[in-house]
PDB file as gemmi writes it, atoms N, CA and C in Angstrom:
CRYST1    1.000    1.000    1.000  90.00  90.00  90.00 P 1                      
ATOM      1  N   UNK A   1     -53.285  -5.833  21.611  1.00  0.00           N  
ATOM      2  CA  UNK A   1     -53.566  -6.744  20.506  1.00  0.00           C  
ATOM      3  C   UNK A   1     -52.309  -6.964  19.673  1.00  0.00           C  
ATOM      4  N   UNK A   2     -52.517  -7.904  18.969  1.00  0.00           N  
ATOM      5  CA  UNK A   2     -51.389  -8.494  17.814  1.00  0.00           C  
ATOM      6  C   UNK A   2     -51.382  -7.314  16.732  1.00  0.00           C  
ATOM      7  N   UNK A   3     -50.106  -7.367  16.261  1.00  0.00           N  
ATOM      8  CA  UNK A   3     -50.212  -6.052  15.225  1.00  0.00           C  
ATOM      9  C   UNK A   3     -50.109  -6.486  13.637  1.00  0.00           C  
ATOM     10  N   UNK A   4     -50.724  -7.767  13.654  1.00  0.00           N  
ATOM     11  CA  UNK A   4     -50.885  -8.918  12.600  1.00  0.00           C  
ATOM     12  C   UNK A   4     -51.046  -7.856  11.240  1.00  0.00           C  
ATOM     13  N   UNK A   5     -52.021  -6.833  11.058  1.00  0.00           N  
ATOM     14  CA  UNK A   5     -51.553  -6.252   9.693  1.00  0.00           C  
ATOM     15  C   UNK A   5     -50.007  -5.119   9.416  1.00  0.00           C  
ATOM     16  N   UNK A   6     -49.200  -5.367  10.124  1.00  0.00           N  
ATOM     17  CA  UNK A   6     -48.101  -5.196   9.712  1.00  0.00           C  
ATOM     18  C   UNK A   6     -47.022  -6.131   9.501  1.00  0.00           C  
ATOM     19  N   UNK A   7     -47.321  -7.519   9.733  1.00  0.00           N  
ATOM     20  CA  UNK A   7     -46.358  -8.413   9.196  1.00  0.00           C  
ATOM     21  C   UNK A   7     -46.702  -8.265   7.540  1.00  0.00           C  
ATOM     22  N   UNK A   8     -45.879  -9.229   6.968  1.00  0.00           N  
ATOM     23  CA  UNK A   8     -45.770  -9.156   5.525  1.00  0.00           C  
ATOM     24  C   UNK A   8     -46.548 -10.301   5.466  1.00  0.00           C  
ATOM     25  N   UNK A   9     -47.303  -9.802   3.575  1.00  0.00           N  
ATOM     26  CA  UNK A   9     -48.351 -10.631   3.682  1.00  0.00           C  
ATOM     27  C   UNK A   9     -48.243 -12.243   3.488  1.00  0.00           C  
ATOM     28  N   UNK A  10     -47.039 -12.635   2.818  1.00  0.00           N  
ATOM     29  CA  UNK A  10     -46.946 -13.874   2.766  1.00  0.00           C  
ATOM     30  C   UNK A  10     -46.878 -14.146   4.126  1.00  0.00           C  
ATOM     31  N   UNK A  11     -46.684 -13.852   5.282  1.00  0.00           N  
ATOM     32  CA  UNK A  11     -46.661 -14.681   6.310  1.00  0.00           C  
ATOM     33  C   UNK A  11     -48.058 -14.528   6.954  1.00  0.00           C  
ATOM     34  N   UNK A  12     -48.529 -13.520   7.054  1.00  0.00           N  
ATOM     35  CA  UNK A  12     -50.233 -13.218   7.329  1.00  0.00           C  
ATOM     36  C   UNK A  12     -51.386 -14.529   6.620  1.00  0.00           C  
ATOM     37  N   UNK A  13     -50.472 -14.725   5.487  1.00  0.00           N  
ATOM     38  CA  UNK A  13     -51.575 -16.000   4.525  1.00  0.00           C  
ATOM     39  C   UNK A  13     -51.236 -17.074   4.953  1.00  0.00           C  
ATOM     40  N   UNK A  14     -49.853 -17.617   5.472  1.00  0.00           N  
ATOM     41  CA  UNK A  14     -49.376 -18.928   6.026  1.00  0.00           C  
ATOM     42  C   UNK A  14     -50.278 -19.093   7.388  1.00  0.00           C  
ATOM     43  N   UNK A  15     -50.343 -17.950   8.308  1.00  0.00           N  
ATOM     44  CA  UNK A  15     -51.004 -18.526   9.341  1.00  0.00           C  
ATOM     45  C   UNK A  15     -52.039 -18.447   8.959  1.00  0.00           C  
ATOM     46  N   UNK A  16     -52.816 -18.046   8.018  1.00  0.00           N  
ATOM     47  CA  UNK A  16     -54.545 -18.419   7.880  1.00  0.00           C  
ATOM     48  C   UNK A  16     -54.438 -19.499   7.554  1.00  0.00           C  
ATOM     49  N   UNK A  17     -53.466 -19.867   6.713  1.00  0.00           N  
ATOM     50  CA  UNK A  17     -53.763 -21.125   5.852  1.00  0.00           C  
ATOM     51  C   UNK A  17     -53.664 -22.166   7.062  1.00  0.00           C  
ATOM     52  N   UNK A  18     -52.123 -22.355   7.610  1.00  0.00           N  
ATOM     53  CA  UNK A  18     -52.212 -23.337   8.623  1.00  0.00           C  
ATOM     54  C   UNK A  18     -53.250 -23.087   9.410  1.00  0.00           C  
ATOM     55  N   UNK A  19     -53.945 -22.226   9.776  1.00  0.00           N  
ATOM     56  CA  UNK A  19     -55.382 -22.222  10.727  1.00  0.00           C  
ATOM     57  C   UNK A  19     -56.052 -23.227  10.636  1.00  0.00           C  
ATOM     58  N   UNK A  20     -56.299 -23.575   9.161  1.00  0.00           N  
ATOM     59  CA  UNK A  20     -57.225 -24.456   8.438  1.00  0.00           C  
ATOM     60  C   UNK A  20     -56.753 -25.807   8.852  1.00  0.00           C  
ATOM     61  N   UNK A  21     -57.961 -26.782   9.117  1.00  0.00           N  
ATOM     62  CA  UNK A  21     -57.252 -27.959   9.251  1.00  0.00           C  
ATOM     63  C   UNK A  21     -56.992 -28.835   7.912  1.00  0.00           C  
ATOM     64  N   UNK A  22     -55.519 -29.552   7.670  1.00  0.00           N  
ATOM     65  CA  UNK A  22     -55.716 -30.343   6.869  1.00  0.00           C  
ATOM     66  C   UNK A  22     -56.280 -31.450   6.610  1.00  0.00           C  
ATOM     67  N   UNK A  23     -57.041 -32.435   7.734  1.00  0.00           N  
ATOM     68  CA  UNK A  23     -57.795 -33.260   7.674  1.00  0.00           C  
ATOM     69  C   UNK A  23     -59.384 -33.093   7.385  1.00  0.00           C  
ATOM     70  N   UNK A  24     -59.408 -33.551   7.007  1.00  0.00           N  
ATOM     71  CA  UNK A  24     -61.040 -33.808   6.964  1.00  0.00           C  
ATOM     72  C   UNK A  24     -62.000 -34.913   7.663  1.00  0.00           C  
ATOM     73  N   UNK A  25     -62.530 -35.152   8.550  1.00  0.00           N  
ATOM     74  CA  UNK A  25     -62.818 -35.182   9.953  1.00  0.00           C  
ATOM     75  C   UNK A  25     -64.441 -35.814   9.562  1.00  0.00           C  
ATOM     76  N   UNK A  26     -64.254 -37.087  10.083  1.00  0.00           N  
ATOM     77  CA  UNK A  26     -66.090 -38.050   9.267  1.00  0.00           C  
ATOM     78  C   UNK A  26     -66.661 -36.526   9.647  1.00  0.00           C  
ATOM     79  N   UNK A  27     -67.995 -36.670   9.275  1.00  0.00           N  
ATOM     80  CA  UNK A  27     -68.763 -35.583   9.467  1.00  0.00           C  
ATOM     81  C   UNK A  27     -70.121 -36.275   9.868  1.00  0.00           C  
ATOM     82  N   UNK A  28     -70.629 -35.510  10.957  1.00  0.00           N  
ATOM     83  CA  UNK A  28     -71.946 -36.244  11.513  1.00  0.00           C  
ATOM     84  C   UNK A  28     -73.381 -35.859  10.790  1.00  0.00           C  
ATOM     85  N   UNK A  29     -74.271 -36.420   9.759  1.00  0.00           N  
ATOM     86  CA  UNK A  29     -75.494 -36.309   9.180  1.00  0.00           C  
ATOM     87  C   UNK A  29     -76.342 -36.854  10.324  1.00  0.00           C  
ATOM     88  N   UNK A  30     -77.414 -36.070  10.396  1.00  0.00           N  
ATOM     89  CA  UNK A  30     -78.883 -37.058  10.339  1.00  0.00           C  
ATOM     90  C   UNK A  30     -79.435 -37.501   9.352  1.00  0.00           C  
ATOM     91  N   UNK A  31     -80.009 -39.007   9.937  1.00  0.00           N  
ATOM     92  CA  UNK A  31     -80.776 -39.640   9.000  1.00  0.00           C  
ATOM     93  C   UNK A  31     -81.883 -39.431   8.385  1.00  0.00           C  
ATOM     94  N   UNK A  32     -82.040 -39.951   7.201  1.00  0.00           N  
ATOM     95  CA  UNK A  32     -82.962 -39.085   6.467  1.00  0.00           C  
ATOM     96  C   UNK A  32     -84.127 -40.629   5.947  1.00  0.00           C  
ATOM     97  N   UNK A  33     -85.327 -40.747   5.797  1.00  0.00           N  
ATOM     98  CA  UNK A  33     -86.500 -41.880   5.816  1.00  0.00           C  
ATOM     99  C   UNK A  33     -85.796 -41.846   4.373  1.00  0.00           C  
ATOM    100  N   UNK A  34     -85.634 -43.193   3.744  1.00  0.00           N  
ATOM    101  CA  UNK A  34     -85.463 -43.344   2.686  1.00  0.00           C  
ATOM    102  C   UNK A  34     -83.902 -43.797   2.026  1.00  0.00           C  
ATOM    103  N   UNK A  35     -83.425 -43.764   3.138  1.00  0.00           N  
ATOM    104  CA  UNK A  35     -81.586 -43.713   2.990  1.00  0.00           C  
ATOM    105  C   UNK A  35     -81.464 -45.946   3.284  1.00  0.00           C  
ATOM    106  N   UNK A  36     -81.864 -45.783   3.717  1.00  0.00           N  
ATOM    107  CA  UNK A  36     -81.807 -47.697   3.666  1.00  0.00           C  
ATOM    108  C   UNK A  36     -83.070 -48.121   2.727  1.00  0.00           C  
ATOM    109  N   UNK A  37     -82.239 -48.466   1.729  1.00  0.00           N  
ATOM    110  CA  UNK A  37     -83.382 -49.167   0.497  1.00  0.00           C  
ATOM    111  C   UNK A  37     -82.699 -50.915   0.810  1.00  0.00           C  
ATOM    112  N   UNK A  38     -84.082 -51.447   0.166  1.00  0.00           N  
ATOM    113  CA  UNK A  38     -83.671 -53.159   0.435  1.00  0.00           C  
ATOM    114  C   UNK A  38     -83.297 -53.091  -1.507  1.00  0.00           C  
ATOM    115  N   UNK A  39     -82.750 -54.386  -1.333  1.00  0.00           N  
ATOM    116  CA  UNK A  39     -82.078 -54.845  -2.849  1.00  0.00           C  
ATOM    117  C   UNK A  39     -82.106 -56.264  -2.717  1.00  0.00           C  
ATOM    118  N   UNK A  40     -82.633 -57.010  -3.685  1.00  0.00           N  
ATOM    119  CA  UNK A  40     -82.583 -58.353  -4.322  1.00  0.00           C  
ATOM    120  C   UNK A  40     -84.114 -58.849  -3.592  1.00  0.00           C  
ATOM    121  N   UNK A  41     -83.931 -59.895  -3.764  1.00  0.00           N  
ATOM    122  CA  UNK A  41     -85.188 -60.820  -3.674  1.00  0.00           C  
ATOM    123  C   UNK A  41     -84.718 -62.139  -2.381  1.00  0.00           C  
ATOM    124  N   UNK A  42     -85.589 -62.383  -1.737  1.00  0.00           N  
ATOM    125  CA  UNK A  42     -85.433 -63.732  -0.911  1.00  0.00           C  
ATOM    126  C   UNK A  42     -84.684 -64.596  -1.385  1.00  0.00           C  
ATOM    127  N   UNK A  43     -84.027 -65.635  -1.198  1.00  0.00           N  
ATOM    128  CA  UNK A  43     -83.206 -65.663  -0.486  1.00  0.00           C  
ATOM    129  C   UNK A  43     -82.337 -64.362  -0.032  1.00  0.00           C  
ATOM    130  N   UNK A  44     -81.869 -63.924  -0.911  1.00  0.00           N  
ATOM    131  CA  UNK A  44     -80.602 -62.952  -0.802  1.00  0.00           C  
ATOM    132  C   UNK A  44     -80.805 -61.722  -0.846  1.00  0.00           C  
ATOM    133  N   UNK A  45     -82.210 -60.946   0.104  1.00  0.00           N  
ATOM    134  CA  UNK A  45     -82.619 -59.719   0.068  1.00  0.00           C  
ATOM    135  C   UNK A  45     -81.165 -59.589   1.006  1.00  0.00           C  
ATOM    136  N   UNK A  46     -80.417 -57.238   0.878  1.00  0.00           N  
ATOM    137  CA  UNK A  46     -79.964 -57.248   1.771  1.00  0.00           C  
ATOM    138  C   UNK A  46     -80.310 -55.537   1.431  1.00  0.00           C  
ATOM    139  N   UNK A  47     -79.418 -54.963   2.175  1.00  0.00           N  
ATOM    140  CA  UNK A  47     -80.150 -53.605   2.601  1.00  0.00           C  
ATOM    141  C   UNK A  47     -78.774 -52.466   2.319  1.00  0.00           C  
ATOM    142  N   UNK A  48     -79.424 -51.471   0.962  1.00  0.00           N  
ATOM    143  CA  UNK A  48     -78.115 -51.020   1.016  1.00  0.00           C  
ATOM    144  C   UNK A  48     -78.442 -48.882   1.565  1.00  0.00           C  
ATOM    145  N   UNK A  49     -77.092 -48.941   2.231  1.00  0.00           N  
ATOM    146  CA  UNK A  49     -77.471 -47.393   2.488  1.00  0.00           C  
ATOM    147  C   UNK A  49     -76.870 -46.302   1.643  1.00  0.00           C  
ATOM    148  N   UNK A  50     -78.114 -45.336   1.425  1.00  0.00           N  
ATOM    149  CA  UNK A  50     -77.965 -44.584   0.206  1.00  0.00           C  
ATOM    150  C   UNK A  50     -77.012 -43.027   0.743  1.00  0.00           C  
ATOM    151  N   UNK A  51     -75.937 -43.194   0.686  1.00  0.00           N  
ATOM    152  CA  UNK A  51     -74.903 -41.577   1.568  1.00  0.00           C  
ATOM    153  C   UNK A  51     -75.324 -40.446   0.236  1.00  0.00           C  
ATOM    154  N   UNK A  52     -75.500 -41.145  -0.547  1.00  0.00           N  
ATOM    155  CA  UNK A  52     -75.733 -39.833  -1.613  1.00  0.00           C  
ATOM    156  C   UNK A  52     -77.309 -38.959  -1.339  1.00  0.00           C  
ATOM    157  N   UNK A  53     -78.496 -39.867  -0.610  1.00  0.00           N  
ATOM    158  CA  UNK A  53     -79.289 -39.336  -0.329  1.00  0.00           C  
ATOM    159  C   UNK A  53     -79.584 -37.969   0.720  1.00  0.00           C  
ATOM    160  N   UNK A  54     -78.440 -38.284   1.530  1.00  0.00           N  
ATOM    161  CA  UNK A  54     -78.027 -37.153   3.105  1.00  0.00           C  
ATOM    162  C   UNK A  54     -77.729 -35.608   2.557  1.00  0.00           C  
ATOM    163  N   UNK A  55     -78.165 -34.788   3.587  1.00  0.00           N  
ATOM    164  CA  UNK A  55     -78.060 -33.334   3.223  1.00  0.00           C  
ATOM    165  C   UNK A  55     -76.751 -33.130   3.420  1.00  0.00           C  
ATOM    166  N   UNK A  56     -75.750 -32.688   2.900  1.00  0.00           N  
ATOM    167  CA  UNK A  56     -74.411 -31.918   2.828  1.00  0.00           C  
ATOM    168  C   UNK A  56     -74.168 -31.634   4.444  1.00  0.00           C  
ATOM    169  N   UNK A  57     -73.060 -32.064   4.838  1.00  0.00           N  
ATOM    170  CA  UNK A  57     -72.867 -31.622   6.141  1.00  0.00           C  
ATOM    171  C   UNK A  57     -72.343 -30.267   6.257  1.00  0.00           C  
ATOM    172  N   UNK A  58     -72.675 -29.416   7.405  1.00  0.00           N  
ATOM    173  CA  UNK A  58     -72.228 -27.910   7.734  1.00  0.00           C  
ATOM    174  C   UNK A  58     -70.867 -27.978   8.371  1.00  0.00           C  
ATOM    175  N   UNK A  59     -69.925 -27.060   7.743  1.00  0.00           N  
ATOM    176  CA  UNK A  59     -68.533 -26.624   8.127  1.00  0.00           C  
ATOM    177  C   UNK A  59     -68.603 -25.054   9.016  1.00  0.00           C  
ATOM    178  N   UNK A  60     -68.280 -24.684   9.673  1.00  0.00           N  
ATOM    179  CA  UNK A  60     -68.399 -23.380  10.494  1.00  0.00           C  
ATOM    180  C   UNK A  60     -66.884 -22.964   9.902  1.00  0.00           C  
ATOM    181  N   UNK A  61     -66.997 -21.840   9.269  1.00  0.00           N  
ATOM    182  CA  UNK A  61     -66.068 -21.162   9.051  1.00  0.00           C  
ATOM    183  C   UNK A  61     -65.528 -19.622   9.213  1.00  0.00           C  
ATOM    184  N   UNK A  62     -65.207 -19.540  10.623  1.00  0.00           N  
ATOM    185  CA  UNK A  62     -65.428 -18.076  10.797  1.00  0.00           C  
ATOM    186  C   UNK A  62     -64.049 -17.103  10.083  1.00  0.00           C  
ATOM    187  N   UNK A  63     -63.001 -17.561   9.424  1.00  0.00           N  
ATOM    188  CA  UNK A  63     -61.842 -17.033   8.972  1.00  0.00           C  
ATOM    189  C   UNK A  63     -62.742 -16.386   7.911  1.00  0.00           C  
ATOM    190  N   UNK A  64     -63.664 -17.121   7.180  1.00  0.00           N  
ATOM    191  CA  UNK A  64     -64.056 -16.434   6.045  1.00  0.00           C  
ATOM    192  C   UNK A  64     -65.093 -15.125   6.326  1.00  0.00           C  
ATOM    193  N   UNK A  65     -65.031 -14.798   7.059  1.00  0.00           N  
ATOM    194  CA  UNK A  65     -65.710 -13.531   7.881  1.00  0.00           C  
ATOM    195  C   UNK A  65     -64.863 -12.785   8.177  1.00  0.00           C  
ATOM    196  N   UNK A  66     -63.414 -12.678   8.125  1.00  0.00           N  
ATOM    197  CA  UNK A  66     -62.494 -11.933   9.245  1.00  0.00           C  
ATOM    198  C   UNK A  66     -62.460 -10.348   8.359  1.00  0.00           C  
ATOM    199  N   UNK A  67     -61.519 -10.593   7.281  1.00  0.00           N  
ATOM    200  CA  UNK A  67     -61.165  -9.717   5.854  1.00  0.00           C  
ATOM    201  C   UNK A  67     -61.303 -10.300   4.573  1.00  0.00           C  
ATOM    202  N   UNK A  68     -60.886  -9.408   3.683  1.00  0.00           N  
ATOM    203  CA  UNK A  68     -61.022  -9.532   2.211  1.00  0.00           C  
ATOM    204  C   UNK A  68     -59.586 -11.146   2.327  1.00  0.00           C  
ATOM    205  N   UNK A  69     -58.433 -10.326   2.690  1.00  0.00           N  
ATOM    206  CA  UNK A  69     -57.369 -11.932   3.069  1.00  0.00           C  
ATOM    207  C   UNK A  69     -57.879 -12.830   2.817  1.00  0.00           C  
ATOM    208  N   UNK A  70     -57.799 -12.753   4.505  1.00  0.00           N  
ATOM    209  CA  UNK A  70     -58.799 -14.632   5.232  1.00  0.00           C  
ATOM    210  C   UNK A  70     -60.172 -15.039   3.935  1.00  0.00           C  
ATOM    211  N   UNK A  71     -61.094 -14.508   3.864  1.00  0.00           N  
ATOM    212  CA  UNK A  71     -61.643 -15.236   3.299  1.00  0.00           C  
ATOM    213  C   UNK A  71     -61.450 -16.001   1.419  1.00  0.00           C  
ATOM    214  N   UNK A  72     -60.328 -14.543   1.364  1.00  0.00           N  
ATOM    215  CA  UNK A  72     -60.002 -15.574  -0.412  1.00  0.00           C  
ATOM    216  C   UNK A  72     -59.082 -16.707   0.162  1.00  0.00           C  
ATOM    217  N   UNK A  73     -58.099 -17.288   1.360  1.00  0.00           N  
ATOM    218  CA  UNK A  73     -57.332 -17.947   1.685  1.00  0.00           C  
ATOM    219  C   UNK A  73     -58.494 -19.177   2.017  1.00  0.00           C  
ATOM    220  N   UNK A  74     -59.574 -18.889   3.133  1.00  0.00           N  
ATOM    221  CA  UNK A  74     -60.948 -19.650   3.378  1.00  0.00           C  
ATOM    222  C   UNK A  74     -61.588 -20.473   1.708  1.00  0.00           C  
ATOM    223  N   UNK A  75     -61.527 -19.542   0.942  1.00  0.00           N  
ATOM    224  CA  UNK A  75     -62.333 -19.921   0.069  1.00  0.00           C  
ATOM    225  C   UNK A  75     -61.421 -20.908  -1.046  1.00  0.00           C  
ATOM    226  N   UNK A  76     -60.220 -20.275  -0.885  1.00  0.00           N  
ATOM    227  CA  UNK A  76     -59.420 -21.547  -1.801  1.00  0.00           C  
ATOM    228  C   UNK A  76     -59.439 -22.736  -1.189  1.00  0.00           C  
ATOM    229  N   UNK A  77     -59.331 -22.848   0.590  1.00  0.00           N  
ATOM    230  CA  UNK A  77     -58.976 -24.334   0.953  1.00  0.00           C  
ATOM    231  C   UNK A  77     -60.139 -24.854   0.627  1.00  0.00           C  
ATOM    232  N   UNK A  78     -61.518 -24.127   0.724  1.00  0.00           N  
ATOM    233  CA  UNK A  78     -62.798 -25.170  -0.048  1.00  0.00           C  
ATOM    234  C   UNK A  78     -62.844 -25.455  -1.246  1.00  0.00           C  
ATOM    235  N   UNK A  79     -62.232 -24.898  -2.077  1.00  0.00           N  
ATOM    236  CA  UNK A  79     -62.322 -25.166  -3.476  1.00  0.00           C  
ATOM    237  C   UNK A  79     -61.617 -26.424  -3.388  1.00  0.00           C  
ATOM    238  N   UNK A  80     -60.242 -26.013  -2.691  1.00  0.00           N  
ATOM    239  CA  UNK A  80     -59.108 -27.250  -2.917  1.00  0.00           C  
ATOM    240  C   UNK A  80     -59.454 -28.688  -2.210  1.00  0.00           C  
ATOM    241  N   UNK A  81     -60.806 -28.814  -1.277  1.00  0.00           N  
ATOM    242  CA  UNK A  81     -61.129 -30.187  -0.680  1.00  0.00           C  
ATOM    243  C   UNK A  81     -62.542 -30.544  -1.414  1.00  0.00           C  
ATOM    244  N   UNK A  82     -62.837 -29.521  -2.403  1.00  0.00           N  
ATOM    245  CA  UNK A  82     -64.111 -30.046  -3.309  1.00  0.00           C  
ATOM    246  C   UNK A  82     -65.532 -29.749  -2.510  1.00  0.00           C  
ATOM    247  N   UNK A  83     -65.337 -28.549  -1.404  1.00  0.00           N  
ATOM    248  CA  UNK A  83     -66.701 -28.353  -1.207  1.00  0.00           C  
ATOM    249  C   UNK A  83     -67.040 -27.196  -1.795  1.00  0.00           C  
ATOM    250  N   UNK A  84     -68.794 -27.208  -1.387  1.00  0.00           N  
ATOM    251  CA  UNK A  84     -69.249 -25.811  -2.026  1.00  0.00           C  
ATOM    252  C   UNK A  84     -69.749 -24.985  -0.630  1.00  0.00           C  
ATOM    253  N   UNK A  85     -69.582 -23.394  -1.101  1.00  0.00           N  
ATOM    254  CA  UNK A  85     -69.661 -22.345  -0.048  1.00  0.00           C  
ATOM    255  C   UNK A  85     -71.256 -21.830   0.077  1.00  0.00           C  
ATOM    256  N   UNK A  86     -72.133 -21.782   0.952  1.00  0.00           N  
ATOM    257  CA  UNK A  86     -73.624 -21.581   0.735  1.00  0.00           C  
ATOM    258  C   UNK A  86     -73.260 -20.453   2.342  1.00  0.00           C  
ATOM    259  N   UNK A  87     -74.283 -19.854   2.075  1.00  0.00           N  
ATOM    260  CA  UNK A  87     -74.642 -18.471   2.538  1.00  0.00           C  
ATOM    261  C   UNK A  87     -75.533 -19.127   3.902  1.00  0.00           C  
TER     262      UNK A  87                                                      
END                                                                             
């Protein structure tokens, strides 16, 4: 095996961090009854879709499982792209 807890830790946190991807990647929801509402009246009915209605999409994050490290490094890049962490 790698003898990864004897490098120094700033470099131990660079490769978690680069682990992480920096993109953020569409994310696939199912549809939910109620997410296409109609708007206006005849002539000019049209149909708008509601993204705020959809359940939060799931991220798999197994770094945040590894050590005490990885997961405060895990838990900042979610803070830093504005998601929240659920159990």
């Amino acid at each position: 095996t790698f003898p990864s807890p004897s490098l120094p830790t700033e470099l131990r946190n660079q490769i978690r961090h680069d682990a992480l991807s920096n993109e953020m990647e569409p994310a696939f929801a199912f549809y939910k009854t109620g997410c296409c509402q109609p708007r206006g009246a005849d002539p000019d009915l049209y149909v708008v879709f509601r993204h705020d209605l959809l359940d939060a999409p799931q991220i798999d994050m197994p770094l945040a499982f590894v050590n005490h490290e990885a997961r405060g490094i895990a838990l900042a890049w979610i803070r830093e792209k504005g998601l929240v962490f659920r159990r």
